[in-house]
Structure formats: C-alpha cells, structure tokens
N, C-alpha and C positions, 0 to 999 in steps of 0.2 A: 276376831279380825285383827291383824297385826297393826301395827301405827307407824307411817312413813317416818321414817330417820330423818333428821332434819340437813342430811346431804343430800338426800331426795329431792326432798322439796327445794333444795338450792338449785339443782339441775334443771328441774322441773319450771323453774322462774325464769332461769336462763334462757332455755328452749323457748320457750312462750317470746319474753324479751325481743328475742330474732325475728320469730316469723313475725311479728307484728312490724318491725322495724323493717322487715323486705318487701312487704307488700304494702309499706307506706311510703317508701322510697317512689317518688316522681319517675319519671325514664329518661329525663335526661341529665340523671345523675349517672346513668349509663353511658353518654358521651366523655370523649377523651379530650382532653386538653390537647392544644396545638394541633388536633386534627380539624378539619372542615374549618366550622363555627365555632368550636371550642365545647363549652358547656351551653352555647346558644345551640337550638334548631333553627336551621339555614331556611327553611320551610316558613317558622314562626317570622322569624328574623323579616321576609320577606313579604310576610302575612298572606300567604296562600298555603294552599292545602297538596298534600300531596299528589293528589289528581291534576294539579293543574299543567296548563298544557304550555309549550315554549313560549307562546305570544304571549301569556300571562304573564310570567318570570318577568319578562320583558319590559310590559307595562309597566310592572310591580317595582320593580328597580327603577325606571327613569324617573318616577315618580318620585319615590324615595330617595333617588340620589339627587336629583334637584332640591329637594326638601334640606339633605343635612351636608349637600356640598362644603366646602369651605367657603370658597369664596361665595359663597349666597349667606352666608350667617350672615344674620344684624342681631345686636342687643336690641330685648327687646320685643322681638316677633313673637306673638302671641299663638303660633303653632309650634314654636320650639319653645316654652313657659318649663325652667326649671334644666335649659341648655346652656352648656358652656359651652366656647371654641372648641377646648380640649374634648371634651365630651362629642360635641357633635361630629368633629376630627375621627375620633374612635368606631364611632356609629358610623360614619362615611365607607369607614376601613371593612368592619363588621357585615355591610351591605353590600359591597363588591365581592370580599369573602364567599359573601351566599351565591352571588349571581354564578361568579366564575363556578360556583363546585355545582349549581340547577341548570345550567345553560347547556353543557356538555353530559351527551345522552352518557356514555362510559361512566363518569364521574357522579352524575348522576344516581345510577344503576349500583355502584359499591356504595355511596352515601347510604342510599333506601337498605343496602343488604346490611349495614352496622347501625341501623336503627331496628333492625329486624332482629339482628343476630349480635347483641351488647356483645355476651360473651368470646366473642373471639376476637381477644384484643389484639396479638401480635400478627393475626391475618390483615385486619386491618389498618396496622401500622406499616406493613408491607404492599399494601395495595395502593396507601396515598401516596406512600415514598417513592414506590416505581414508577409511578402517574408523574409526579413533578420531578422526576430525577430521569426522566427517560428522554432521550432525545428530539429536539422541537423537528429536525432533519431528516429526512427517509435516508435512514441508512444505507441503502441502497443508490441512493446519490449521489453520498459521502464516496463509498467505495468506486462509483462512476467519473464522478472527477479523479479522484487519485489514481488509475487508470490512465483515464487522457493525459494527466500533467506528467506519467512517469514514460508513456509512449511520444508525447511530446519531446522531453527531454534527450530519452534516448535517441530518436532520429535526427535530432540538429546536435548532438553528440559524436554520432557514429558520422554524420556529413562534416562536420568539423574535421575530425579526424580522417576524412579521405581526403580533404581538400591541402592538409596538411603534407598528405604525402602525394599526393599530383606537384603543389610545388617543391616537395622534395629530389623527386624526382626530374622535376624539370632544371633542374642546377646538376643536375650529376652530366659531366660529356658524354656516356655513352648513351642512355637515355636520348639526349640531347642532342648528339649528330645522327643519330636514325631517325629522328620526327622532322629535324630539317630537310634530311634525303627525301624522305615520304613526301614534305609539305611544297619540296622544289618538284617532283614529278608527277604531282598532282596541280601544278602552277597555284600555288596557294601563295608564297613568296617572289612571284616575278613582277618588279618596280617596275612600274610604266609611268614615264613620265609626266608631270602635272603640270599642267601650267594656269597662270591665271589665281582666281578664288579661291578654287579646288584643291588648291596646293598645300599639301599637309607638310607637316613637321617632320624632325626626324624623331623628336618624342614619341609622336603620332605613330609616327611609320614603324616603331621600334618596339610601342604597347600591342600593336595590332600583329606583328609577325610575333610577340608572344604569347600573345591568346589564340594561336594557329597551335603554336606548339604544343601550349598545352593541351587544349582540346585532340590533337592527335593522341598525344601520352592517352588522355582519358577513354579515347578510344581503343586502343589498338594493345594497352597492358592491363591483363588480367590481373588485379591486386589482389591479394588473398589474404585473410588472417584477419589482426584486429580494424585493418585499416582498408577494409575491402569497401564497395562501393554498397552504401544503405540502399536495405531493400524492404519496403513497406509492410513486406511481410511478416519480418522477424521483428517489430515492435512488441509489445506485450499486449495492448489491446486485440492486435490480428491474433496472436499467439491464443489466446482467451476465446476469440470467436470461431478458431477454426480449431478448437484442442477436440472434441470431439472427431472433426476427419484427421485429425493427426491419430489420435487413437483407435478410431478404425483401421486406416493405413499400415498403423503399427500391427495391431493384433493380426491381420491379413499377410502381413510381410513375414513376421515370425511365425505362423501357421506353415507357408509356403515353405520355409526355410525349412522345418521342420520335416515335413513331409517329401522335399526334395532332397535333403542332405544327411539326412537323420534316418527315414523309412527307407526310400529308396535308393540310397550311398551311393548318389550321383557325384560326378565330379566338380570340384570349387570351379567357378569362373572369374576371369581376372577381377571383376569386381569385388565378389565374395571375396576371393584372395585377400585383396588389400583392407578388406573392410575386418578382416581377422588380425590382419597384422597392426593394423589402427587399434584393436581392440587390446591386442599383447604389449603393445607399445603404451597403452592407455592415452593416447593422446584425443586430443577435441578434433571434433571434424574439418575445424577453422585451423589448427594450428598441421594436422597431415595434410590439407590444400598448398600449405604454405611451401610445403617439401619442394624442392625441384626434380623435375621428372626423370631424370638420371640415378637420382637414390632411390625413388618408388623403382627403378626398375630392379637396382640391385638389391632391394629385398625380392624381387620376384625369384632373381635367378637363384639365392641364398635360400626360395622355401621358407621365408618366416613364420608364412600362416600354418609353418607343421611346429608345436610347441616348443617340442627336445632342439629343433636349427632356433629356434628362438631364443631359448635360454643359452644355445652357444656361442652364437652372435655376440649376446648382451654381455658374455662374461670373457671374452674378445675384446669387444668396446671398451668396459671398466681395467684392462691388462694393458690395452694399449692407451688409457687415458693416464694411467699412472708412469708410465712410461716416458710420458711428456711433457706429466709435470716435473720427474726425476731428472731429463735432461734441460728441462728452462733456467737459465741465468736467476730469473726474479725469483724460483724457488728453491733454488741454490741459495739464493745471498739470504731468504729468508730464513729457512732449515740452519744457515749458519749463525747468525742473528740469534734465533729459539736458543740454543747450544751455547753462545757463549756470551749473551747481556739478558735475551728474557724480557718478555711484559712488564717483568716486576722490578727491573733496574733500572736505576737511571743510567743518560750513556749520552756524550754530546759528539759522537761520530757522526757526522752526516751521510748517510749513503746512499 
C-alpha cells in the first residue's frame, strides 16, 4: 500500500479546513454591506419572523422607535442599561432602515429573495439601486404636465403673435381706409350726439372707433403663415390626441391618391395640382397659404406640377435673379469694393 506524499496531505488539510469553515459560516455573513440592514437582519433587527404580517412590522417598530427615539433617551433608563445617545441614535437609524425595507410588499419580496439567494450579489445590488434610484413620480405624469405646459405656451405664443400683426396692420392706410369704409356702411362709426352724463370723451370716442377697426381687420383678412389666427387644434396636446385620425386620414388619403392617380391615370385636379407643386417647391403648407392668389395661379398656367416645367421655371428664377443682382447699385459698389480694398484691408472711404 503506497504512503501519501506529504503534498497530499497538505491539500487534503486544506480541503477539509473550508468545508468546515462554510458550513460554520452564520447566514448573515451572506448579507451585503450598505444594502437593507447591512450585516443586521431587518427581520431580527425588528424582532419578528418572517411570516409576520404588515400590522406586526407595524406594531414592532412604534414600539421600538419609541424605545430608542432620540428625544426619549434619558441617562439612566433601565431598559436602555449599556446605551449611549450615539448608540441608541444608530439603533433609531438601524430600525427605520428595517421598517422602510418590511413595510413595502416590492421591497419586501427582493429583501426575502437575497436572503434566499446570498449568491447573487450583483443582481441584488441592481434591484436596491433601481428601487431607491427610480422615480418617487409616475412618469407618466411628468410626461402629462410637459404637454400641457408646451401646448400652453404655444397657444398664447401663436395669439401673441396674431395680435401683433392685427395691430400691424391696423397702422398700415390701406388696411386702414377699407375697415373705416366697411365700419361707416355698416353705421359702426356714425357720432350721435351726447349730451348730458353720457357724454364721452374724445379719448373715449377715439379708443372705441379703434376697436371697430380693428375687430373689422380681424374679421374680414385672412392671415396666413406664421402669424395666422391660433387654432386649438394645432397645439401639441390635440396634435397627440387626434395623431391616430391624422393617421388614418393619412393612410386613406395616400391609398386614394394612389389608386386614382397611379392605377387608374386620372387626371390632377386643381387641388392635386397645387399640392404637387407645394411639394417641388418644398415649401410648408403655412408658408404656400401665404402666396397671393395671382402666383398660385401662374404656376397653374406654367404646369409646375409636371417636373421637367418645374425644373424650368426654377432655373428661369435663379437667371433672372442674378440678373438683378448684376444690375443693383448696392452690388455694384459691393463687387467693386471685394476688387479693390477686400475684407482683409483696412480702408477709411466711407461709402
């Protein structure tokens, strides 16, 4: 019979060493620092058992936090025998600890699963962290107000800005002598004389025939573009509520389109027309509103919704735009300027 080597029997000591050492190990030397209760059980700590039910917890903490409050220490007290301030301060700390992580079923539920489950230390350093690091807010509310406050904004924005150009326009004379013809033939402006009380100012008389005016302007001129008249609609919140029939709408519209002008090679209609040439043009629907109805019509008669008159047009436009900048004064004096002093010289000619 051969005789162990004496590295044998060193391994042999080793091995033994461990298993005795693992299965003498407590279990809550399987608890992690800085998580829950730390190297306490929240359970112990609490002095109930794992089966106990939320009223217990309950109990169990007022009890014990009346016990080692702060402000209830006295030197002295013969139920805190072998407590300091500091000490019972900690244990105060130590006992909220418990409550908050046994109170809360969720928190709860992973506590029990890492006293179950030691080994999976980085799972449950990812399940405290996202617990206390996750929003106290329903997201969902967050995203609700910021909504309202961006559809808020935007409407007393876009009303700003109409109200800007009603009195814009109410200073300009031609504006301004068509809303008085209108406001004199509608008797909105005819002074009848006051006498007495009743008798207003010329101030008076002169704010109130301009809130005639302008309320005509606001009637009777289509605004178009950035500064058209807000419409409840186009907020972002409607915009959110109705995207769904905007999307039906859409898919339905381009289907038809498809199937009218595509399969069955019907003919554009003027709307079609211009909604192509909006398209070659790449302009916004707000800013081709804006066009005056004499140039929508001369792309009609020009054919722009056919490509080839569109790229002819366009390269028309860019020949006769250089044209006019070749014959302006201001880019004359400037071309001559570039040519004979340059950005990069100094030069005290005023010109």
């Amino acid at each position: 019979m051969a005789v162990p080597s004496e590295h044998g029997l060193t391994c042999c000591k080793l091995i033994c060493l461990l298993l005795i050492l693992g299965t003498s190990i407590p279990s809550a030397t399987a608890l992690i620092e800085g998580l829950y209760c730390g190297t306490e059980i929240c359970y112990d700590v609490l002095s109930v058992g794992r089966e106990a039910t939320k009223s217990e917890i309950a109990r169990a903490y007022r009890q014990l936090a009346r016990k080692y409050h702060p402000d209830r220490f006295r030197v002295g007290d013969a139920s805190l025998a072998g407590e300091t301030k500091e000490s019972a301060h900690q244990k105060f700390l130590l006992i909220a600890t418990a409550y908050e992580t046994l109170k809360d079923e969720e928190s709860r539920r992973d506590y029990d699963y890492m006293l179950d489950h030691p080994e999976e230390y980085y799972s449950h350093y990812y399940a405290y962290y996202r617990r206390r690091l996750a929003p106290k807010v329903d997201v969902r509310i967050v995203i609700l107000v910021t909504v309202l406050a961006i559809s808020v904004f935007q409407y007393y924005s876009w009303q700003s800005s109409y109200t800007e150009a009603i009195n814009y326009l109410a200073t300009m004379p031609k504006y301004r002598i068509q809303a008085t013809e209108i406001a004199k033939q509608q008797g909105l402006l005819n002074r009848t004389k006051e006498k007495g009380k009743n008798r207003r100012s010329k101030e008076e008389i002169r704010e109130q025939e301009e809130e005639v005016i302008r309320d005509i302007i606001k009637n009777k001129i289509d605004i178009k573009g950035g500064y058209q008249k807000p419409n409840i609609s186009d907020i972002l919140l409607c915009k959110i509520v109705l995207f769904p029939y905007y999307l039906t709408s859409y898919v339905m519209w381009y289907a038809t389109w498809v199937y009218k002008f595509t399969i069955c090679r019907e003919e554009y209609g003027e709307e079609e027309k211009l909604y192509i040439i909006r398209k070659n043009m790449k302009m916004s629907q707000a800013q081709f509103d804006s066009l005056e109805e004499h140039l929508k019509e001369t792309y009609l008669e020009k054919q722009l919704w056919i490509k080839e008159n569109y790229e002819v047009y366009k390269q028309e436009q860019e020949e006769e735009m250089k044209m006019k900048m070749a014959l302006d004064p201001r880019m004359k004096r400037y071309r001559r300027w570039m040519k004979n002093e340059g950005p990069g010289r100094l030069t005290f000619i005023d010109d």
